[in-house]
ZAMARGU-4260 file (C-alpha; in steps of 0.2 Angstrom, whole numbers, plus 5000, padded with zeros to 4 digits):
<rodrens>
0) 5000/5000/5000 | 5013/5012/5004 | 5022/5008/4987 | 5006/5013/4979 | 5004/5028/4986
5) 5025/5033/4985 | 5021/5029/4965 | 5005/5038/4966 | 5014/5054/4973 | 5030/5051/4960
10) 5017/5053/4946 | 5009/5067/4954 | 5024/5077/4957 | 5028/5074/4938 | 5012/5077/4932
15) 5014/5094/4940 | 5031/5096/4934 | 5027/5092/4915 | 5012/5105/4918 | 5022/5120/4925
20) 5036/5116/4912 | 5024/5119/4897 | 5013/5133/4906 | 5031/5141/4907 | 5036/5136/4890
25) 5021/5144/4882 | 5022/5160/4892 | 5041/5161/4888 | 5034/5159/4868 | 5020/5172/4868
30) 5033/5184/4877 | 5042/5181/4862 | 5027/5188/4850 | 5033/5200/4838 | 5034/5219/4844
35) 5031/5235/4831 | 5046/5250/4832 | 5040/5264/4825 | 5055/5279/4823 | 5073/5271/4820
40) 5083/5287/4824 | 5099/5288/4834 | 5089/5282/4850 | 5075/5270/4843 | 5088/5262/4830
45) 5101/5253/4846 | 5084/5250/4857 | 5076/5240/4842 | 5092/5231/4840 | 5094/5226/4859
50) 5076/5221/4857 | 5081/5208/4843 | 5095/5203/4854 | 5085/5199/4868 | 5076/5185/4853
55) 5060/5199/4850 | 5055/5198/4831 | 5053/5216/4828 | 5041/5225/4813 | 5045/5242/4811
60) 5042/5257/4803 | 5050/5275/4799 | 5048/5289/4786 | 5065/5290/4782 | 5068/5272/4773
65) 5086/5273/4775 | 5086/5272/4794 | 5079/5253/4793 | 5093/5246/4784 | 5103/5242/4798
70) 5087/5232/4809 | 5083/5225/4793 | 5098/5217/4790 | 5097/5211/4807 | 5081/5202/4805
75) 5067/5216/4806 | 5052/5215/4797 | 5049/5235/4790 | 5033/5239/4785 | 5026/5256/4777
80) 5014/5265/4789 | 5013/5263/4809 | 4995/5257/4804 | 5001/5243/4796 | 5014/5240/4811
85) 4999/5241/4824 | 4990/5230/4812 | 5003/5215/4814 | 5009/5218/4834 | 4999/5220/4849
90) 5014/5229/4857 | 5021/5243/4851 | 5034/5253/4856 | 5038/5273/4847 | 5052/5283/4848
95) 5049/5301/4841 | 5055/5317/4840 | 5043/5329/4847 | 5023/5331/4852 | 5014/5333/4835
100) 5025/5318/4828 | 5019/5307/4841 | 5000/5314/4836 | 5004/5312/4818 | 5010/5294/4820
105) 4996/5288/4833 | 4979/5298/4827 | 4987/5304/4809 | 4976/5295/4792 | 4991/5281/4795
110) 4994/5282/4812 | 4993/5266/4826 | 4975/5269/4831 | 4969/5265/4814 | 4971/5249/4815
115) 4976/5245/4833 | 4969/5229/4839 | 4961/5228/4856 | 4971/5225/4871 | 4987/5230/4862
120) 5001/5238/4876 | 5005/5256/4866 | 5023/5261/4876 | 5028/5279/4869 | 5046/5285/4873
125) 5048/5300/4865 | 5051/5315/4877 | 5033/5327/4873 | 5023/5334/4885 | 5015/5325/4897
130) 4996/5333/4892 | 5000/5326/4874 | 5003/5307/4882 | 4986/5310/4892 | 4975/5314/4876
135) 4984/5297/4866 | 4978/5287/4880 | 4963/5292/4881 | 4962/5291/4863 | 4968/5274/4865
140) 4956/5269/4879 | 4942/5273/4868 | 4947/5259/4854 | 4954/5246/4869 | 4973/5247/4871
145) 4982/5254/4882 | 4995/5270/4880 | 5010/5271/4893 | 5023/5285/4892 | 5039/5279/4894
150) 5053/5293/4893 | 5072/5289/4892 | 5087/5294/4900 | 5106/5290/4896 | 5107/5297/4877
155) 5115/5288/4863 | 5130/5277/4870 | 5117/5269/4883 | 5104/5265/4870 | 5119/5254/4861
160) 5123/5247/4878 | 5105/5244/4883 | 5106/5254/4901 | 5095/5268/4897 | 5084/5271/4912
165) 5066/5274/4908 | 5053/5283/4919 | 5037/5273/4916 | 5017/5283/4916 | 5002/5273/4915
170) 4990/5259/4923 | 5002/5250/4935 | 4992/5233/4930 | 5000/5236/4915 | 5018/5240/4921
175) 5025/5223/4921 | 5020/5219/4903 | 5029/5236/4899 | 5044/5232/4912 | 5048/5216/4901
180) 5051/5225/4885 | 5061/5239/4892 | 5073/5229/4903 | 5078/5222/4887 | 5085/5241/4882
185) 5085/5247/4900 | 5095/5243/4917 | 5083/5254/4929 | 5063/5255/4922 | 5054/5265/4936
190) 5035/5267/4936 | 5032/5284/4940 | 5011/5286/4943 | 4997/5289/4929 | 5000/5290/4912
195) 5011/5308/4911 | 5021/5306/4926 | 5036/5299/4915 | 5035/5312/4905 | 5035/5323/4921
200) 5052/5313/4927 | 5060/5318/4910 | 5057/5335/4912 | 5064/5338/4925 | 5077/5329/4923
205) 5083/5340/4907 | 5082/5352/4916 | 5094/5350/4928 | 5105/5342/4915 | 5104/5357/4905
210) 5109/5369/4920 | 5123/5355/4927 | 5130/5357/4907 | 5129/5375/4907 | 5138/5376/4923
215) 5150/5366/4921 | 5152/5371/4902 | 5157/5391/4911 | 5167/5383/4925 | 5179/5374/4914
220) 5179/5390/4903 | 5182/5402/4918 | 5198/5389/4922 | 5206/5389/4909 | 5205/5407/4906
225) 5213/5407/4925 | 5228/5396/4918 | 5223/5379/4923 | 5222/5364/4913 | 5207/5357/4910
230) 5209/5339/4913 | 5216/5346/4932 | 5201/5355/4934 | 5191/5340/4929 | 5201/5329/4942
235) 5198/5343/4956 | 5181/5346/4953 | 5178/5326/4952 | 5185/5325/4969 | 5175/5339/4975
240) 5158/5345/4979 | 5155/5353/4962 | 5156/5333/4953 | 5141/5329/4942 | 5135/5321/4927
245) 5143/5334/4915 | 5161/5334/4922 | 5162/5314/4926 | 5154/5305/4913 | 5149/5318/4898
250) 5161/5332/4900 | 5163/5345/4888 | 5179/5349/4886 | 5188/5342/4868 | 5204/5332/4874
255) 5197/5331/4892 | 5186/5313/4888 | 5186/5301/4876 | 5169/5292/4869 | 5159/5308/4874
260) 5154/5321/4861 | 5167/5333/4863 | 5178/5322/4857 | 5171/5321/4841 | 5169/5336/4838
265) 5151/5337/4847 | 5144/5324/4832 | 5132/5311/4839 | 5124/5311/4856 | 5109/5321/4861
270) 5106/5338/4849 | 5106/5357/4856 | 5089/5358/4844 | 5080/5342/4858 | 5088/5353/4874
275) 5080/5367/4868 | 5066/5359/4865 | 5063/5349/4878 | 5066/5365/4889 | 5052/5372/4879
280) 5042/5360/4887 | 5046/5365/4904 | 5043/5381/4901 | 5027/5377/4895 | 5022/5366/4911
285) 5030/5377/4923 | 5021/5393/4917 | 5004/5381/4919 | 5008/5378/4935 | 5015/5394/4942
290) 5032/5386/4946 | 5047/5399/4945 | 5058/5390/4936 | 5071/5404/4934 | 5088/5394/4927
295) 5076/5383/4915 | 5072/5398/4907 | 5088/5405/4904 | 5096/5387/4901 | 5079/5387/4887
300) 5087/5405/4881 | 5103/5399/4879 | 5103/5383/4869 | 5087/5393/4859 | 5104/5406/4854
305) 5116/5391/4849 | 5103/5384/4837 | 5100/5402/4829 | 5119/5403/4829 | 5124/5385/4820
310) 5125/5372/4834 | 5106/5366/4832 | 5113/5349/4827 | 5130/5349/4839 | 5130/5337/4854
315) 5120/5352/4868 | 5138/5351/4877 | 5142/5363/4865 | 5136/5374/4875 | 5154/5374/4880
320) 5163/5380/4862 | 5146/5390/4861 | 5155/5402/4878 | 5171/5403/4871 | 5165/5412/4857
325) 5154/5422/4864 | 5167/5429/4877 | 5168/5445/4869 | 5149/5449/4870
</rodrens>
């Protein structure tokens, strides 16, 4: 009797086994499910292609055919219109460069909710503002999907590595779905509130990035003005209460670096033109909500002059040749 009921739990316990095995197995393959890209920049081209890494078939879009070579030699499926992308994926991730291309691309005559299918995860990670985010969810709501804002931060060089940190907005039920994609471009993925709240983290994040660049961009200059050099004055202020982002890790001083803009003469990496206008955006919010914001707007004022005067498309540590040759004014 006792072997019996040994045999009877053996077969039990392998029974169960073999059932969470495939329950796993299946999930692991519908994770797998194909995922849209739409906007193969210089940010969305290194996430798609950590996507595909991670074993994601990716269907992608972008008006500018040239930029889907590269995924398309990888693998990628490119299609015409998001419409067709949304048709195909019931997740979809965009990359864009301002607020009426994310409109244009969702609610546009070949935009994503054309064709979206209900109960697809719509994850935008353009930097707009955050109002913009709330009226494509709604819009989304309305047809059955479900929009998440989903900013980045890290720039160019962690896309390509896949550490970008994204600042997640939307239905926390939703969150995880969302976390399993962006971990595969992302080391930190934060879920910040309702859907806008991301868009809220980005914000203010370029805005203090834009003021730490500024500031260290006039220190450095006032340095060497004083004699120093500048790759001491790095050392000291890295070693000192004045260390940031800007002087450890993107500094903007040629010769002081390597791999950052300034080394490259300020080619690649995140454009004076989306400083200034994601410092437009905080204008725009901190005016609505009667917040003084007093650096912001100067930092908006001075990357608004470098694009008037030629650096619209420079790295924004630019702002750092930008003072040298403004020192006469």
């Amino acid at each position: 009797m006792a072997a019996i009921i040994r045999r009877s739990g053996n077969l039990s316990l392998k029974y169960s086994n073999y059932v969470r095995h495939h329950v796993v197995s299946s999930r692991s393959m519908a994770s797998k499910a194909q995922v849209g890209f739409i906007g193969l920049g210089n940010m969305g081209n290194p996430m798609a292609r950590n996507l595909i890494k991670h074993g994601y078939p990716i269907i992608a879009s972008d008006v500018f055919p040239e930029s889907c070579k590269e995924i398309q030699d990888l693998g990628a499926q490119i299609l015409e219109s998001p419409a067709e992308v949304a048709e195909r994926a019931d997740r979809v991730i965009t990359m864009l460069p301002s607020s009426p291309h994310v409109i244009d691309v969702y609610t546009g005559p070949n935009g994503i909710l054309k064709q979206v299918k209900k109960g697809s995860l719509l994850i935008d990670s353009s930097t707009i503002d955050p109002a913009v985010s709330k009226e494509m969810a709604k819009a989304a709501e309305k047809i059955g999907a479900t929009f998440m804002d989903a900013p980045v931060s890290g720039g160019i060089g962690a896309a390509r590595a896949g550490n970008l940190t994204f600042m997640v907005g939307g239905l926390e039920g939703e969150f995880n779905a969302a976390k399993e994609l962006l971990s595969c471009m992302g080391n930190n993925v934060v879920y910040c509130g309702e859907v806008g709240t991301g868009q809220a983290a980005k914000l203010c994040n370029n805005m203090l990035l834009a003021i730490a660049m500024i500031g260290t961009a006039e220190t450095m200059n006032l340095g060497i003005r004083l004699g120093l050099d500048p790759k001491l004055l790095t050392k000291i202020v890295n070693m000192s209460s004045g260390r940031c982002w800007s002087s450890d890790t993107y500094n903007p001083v040629p010769g002081v670096m390597d791999g950052v803009p300034s080394a490259n003469d300020y080619q690649g990496g995140f454009a004076a033109a989306l400083m200034a206008k994601d410092l437009g955006l905080v204008q725009n919010i901190a005016t609505n909500t009667k917040t003084p914001a007093l650096l912001g707007t100067l930092s908006h004022q001075i990357y608004r002059m470098m694009c008037a005067r030629g650096y619209a498309q420079k790295d924004f540590s630019s702002v750092f040749q930008f003072l040298r040759e403004e020192e006469n004014i």
